[in-house]
C-alpha positions as CSV (number, residue, x, y, z in Angstrom):
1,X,98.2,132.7,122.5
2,X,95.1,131.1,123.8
3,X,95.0,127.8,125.1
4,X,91.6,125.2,123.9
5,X,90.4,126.2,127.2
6,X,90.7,130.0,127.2
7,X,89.0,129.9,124.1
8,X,86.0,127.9,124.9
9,X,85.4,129.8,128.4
10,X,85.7,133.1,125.6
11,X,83.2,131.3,123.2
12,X,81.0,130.1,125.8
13,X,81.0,134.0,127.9
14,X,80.1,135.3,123.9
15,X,77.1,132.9,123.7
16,X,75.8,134.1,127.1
17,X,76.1,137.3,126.4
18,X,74.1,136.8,123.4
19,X,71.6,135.1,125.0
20,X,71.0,136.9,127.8
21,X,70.6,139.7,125.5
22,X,73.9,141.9,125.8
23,X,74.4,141.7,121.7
24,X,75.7,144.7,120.7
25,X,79.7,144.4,122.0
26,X,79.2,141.3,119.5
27,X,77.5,143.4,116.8
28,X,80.2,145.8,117.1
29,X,82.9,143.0,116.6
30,X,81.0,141.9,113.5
31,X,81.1,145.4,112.0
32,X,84.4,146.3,112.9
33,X,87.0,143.1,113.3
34,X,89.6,143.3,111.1
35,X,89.8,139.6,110.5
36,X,86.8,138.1,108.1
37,X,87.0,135.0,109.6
38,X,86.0,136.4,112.8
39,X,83.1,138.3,112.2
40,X,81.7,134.9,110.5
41,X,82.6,133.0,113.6
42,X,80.7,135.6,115.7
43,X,77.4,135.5,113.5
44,X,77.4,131.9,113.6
45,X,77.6,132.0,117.2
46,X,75.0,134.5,117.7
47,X,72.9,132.0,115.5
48,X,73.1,130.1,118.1
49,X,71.3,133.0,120.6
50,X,67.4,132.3,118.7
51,X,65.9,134.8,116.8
52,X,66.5,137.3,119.8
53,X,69.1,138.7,117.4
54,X,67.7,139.3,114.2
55,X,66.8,142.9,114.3
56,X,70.4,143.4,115.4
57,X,71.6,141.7,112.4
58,X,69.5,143.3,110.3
59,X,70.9,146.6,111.5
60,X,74.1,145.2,110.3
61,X,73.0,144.0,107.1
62,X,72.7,147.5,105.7
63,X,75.8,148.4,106.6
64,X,77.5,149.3,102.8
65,X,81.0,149.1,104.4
66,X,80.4,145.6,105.4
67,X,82.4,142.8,103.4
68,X,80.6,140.4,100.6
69,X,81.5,137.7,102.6
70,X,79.9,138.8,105.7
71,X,77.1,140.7,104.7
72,X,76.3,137.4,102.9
73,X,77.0,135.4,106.2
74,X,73.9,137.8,108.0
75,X,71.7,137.2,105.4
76,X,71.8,133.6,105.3
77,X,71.6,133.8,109.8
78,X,68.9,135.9,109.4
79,X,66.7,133.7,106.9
80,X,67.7,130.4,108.9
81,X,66.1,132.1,111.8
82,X,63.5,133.6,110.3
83,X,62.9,129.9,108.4
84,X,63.0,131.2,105.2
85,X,64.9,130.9,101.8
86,X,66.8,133.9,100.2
87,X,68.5,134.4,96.5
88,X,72.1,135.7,97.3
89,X,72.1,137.4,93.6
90,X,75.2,135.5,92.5
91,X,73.0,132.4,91.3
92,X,73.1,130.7,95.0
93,X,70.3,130.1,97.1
94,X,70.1,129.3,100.3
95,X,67.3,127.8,102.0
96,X,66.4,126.5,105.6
């Protein structure tokens, strides 16, 4: 089990990386983690990288595999960075 520190040193290397460009170990995680929860954690942390990422979440974001809750998480990054609103199709919208 991690300790709070392990965790944030992890968290903090994963921003880096994203920042310094070195996305696509991260991408891959999103595509491919079993756990839900995880893949959200990591596209809100790559939020946090600037729009640097977009095209690699859009890349994602076509991905039929991917699930609801995901592929929704991506879409709503993606508009926030882009500073735009989007209709989800199930009557939410989100907006920046």
């Amino acid at each position: 089990m991690l300790t709070e520190r392990a965790l944030n040193d992890a968290l903090a290397l994963l921003l880096l990386m994203t920042q310094a460009g070195a996305v696509q170990p991260v991408l891959d995680a999103i595509a491919e983690h079993p756990y839900v929860e995880v893949r959200i954690g990591l596209i809100k942390l790559m939020a946090l990288s600037g729009e640097d990422v977009i095209p690699g979440l859009q890349r994602l974001a076509v991905k039929p595999s991917l699930p609801a809750k995901v592929h929704s998480a991506i879409l709503e990054t993606v508009c926030k960075l882009m500073g735009q609103s989007i209709d989800s199709g199930n009557g939410h919208q989100y907006r920046t």
